[in-house]
C-alpha positions in Angstrom: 0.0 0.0 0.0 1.3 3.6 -0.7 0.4 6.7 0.5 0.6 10.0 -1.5 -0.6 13.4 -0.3 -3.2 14.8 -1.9 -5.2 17.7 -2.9 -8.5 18.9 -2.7 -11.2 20.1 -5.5 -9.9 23.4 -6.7 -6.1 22.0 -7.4 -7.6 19.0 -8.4 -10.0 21.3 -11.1 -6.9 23.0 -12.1 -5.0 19.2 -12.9 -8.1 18.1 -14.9 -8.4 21.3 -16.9 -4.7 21.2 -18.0 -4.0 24.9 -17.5 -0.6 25.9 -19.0 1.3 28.4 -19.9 -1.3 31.6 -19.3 -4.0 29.9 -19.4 -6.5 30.9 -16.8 -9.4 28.9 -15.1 -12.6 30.2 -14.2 -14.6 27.7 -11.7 -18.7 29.2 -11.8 -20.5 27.7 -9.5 -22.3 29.1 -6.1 -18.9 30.5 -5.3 -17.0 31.8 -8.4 -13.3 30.9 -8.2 -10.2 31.6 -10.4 -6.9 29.9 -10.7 -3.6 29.4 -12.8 -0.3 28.8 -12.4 2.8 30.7 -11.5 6.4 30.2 -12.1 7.2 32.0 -8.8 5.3 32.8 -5.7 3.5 36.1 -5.3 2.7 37.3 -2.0 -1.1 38.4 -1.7 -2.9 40.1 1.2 -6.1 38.1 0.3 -6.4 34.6 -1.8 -4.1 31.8 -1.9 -0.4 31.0 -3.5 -0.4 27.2 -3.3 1.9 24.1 -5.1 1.1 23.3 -8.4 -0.7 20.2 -8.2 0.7 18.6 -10.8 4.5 20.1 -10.5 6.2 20.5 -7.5 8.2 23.2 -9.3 5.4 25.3 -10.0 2.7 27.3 -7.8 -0.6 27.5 -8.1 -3.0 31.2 -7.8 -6.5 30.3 -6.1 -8.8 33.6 -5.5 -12.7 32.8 -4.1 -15.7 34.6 -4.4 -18.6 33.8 -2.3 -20.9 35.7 -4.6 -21.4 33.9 -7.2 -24.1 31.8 -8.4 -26.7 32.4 -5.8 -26.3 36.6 -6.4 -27.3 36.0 -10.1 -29.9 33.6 -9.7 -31.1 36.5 -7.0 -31.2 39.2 -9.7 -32.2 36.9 -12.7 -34.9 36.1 -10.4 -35.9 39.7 -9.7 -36.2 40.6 -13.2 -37.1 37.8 -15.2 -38.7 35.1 -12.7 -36.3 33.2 -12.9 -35.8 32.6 -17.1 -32.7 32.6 -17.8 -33.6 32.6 -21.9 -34.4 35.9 -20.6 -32.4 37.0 -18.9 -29.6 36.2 -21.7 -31.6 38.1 -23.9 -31.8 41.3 -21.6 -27.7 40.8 -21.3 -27.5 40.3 -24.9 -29.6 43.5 -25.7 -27.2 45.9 -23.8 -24.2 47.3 -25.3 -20.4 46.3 -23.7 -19.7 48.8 -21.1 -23.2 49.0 -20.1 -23.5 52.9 -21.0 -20.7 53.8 -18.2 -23.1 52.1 -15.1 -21.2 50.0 -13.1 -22.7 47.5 -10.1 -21.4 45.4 -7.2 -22.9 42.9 -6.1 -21.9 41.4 -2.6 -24.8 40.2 -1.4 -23.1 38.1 1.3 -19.5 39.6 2.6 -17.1 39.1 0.1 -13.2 37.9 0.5 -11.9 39.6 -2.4 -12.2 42.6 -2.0 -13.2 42.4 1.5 -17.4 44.6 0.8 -20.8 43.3 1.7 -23.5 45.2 0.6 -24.8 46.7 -3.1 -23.0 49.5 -5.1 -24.2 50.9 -8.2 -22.8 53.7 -10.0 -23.6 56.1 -12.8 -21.0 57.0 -16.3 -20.1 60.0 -14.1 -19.2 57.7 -10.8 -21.9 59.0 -8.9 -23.6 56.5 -6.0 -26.6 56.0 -7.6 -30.0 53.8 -5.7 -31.1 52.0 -8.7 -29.9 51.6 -12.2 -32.6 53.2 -15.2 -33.5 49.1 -16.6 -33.3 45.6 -16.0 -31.3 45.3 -18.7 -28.9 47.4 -17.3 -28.8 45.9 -13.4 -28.5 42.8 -15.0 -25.3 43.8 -17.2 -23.6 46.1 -14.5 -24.2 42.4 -12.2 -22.1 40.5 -14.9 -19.7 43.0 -15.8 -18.9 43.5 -11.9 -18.7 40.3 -10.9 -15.6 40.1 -14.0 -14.0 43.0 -13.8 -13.5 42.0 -10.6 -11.8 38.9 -11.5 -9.6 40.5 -14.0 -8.4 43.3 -11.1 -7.4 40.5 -9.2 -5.1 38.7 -11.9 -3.5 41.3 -12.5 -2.4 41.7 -9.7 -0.9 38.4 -9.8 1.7 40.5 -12.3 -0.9 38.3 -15.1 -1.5 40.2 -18.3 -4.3 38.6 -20.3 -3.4 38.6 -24.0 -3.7 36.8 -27.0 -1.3 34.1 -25.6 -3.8 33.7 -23.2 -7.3 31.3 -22.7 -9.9 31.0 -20.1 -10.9 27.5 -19.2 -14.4 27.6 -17.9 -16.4 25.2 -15.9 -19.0 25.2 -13.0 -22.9 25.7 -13.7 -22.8 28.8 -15.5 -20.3 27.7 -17.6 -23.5 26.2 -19.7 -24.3 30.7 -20.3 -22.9 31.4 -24.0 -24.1 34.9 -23.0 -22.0 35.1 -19.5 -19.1 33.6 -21.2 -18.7 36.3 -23.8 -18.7 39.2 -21.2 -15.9 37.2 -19.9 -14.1 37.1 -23.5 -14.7 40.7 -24.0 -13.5 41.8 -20.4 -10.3 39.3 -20.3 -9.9 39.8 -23.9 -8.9 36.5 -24.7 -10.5 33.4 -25.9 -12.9 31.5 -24.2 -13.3 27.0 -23.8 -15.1 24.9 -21.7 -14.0 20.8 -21.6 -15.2 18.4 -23.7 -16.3 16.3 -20.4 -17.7 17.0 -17.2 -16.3 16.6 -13.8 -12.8 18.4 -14.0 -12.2 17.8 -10.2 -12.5 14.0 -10.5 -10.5 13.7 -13.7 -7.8 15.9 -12.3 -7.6 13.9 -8.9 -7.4 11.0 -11.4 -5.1 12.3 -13.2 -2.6 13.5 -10.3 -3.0 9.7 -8.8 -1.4 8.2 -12.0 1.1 10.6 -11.6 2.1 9.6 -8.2 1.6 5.9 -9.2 3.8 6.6 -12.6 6.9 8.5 -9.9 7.1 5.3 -7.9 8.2 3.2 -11.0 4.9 1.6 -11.0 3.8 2.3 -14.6 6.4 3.1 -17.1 3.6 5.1 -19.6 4.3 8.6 -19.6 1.3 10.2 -18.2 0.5 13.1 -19.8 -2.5 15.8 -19.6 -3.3 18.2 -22.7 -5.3 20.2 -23.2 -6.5 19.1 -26.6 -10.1 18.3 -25.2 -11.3 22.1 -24.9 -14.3 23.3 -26.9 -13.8 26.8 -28.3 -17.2 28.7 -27.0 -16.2 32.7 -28.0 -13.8 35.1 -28.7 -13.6 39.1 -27.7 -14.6 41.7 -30.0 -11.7 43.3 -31.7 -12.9 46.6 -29.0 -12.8 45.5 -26.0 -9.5 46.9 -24.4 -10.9 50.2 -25.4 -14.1 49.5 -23.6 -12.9 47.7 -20.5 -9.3 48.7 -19.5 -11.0 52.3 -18.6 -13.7 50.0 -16.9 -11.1 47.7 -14.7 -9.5 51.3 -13.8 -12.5 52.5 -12.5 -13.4 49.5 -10.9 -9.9 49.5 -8.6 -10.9 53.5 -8.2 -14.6 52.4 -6.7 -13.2 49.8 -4.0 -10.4 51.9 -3.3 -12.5 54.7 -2.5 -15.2 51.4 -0.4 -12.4 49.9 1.0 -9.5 52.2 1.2 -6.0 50.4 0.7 -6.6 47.6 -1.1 -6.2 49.2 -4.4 
């Protein structure tokens, strides 16, 4: 008998969804996490810097939100009753950059950044009760909850680019719609997996890996990342929308929670 440790479901994700290079996974589910490698350790004041998985030479970036799933099934519910055919085609009917409004959404308090409670803001930045639509709440709720994410890899010293994919998975990885506001705010190309259940495959994956160190199977084991399904890709605008967009977002938690921008 031989003992190995382990790892749990979010390393295990980032094994079975064969991250390299750049590549950045996106985990939707009731919380929303993201993760990737690193070549070298970066300290963070909130998150995790972890071992790779699947290379002890390597690191491994793991930020959490709690509001994720749950806060927009809460608005989808408020707006359309709960359809999300329409509420796709309220998202859909808005233009990128959501006319200047901008929303947060922590309806729970949060980890990163560290808010509870609802923000919503005009083009002008003004504090602002309610937005003018549904269609706009619910694209201020998606474009928040992402420009958000992409804050928070950069800070990792992570530039997305065209060198660059997000890897989704979760429940809301099934939302075409949601998955190109996450093109056009990354700017990169988005995939899901050809299979389900990334978590099992990876911890699958890293046991044949242990298995193949001792000498006990002399197949190279080897994970790619040839089983991706290409879902969208940005619109050739997007930087000019959303870089002013990220830099407003860091200026609105700054200003919420002073410090950590």
């Amino acid at each position: 008998c031989k003992m190995f440790a382990f790892t749990g479901d979010n390393p295990s994700s980032l094994a079975g969804m064969c991250l390299s290079g750049n590549d950045i996974g996106v985990s939707l589910g009731t919380s929303d996490t993201v993760f990737m490698k690193l070549k070298q350790p970066i300290p963070l004041s909130e998150g995790h810097i972890l071992i790779c998985p699947v290379s002890c030479e390597q690191y491994m970036a793991l930020i959490c939100n709690k509001n994720g799933s749950l806060t927009r099934e809460r608005i989808n519910q408020m707006h359309t009753g709960g359809s999300w055919t329409e509420f796709n085609k309220l998202l859909d009917s808005t233009p990128r950059g959501n006319f200047g409004y901008i929303g947060l959404y922590y309806d729970v308090e949060e980890i990163v950044p560290n808010l509870e409670g609802i923000y919503r803001y005009d083009k002008a930045g003004n504090s602002i009760e309610k937005f003018p639509s549904a269609e706009i709440e619910i694209r201020a709720l998606i474009e928040g909850q992402f420009l958000a994410k992409r804050a928070m890899i950069e800070d990792l010293n992570i530039i997305c680019g065209e060198n660059t994919k997000v890897i989704v998975t979760g429940g809301a990885s099934v939302n075409d719609s949601i998955l190109q506001v996450i093109s056009d705010i990354f700017a990169t190309p988005v995939y899901k997996l050809a299979y389900a259940n990334s978590a099992a495959f990876g911890a699958a994956y890293r046991a044949a890996d242990c298995m193949a160190s001792c000498g006990e199977n002399n197949e190279d084991i080897v994970a790619d990342n040839t089983n991706l399904i290409f879902v969208c890709k940005p619109f050739e605008d997007c930087r000019q929308i959303y870089d002013p967009m990220v830099t407003r977002f860091r200026e609105i938690v700054g200003n919420l929670q002073p410090r950590r921008y």
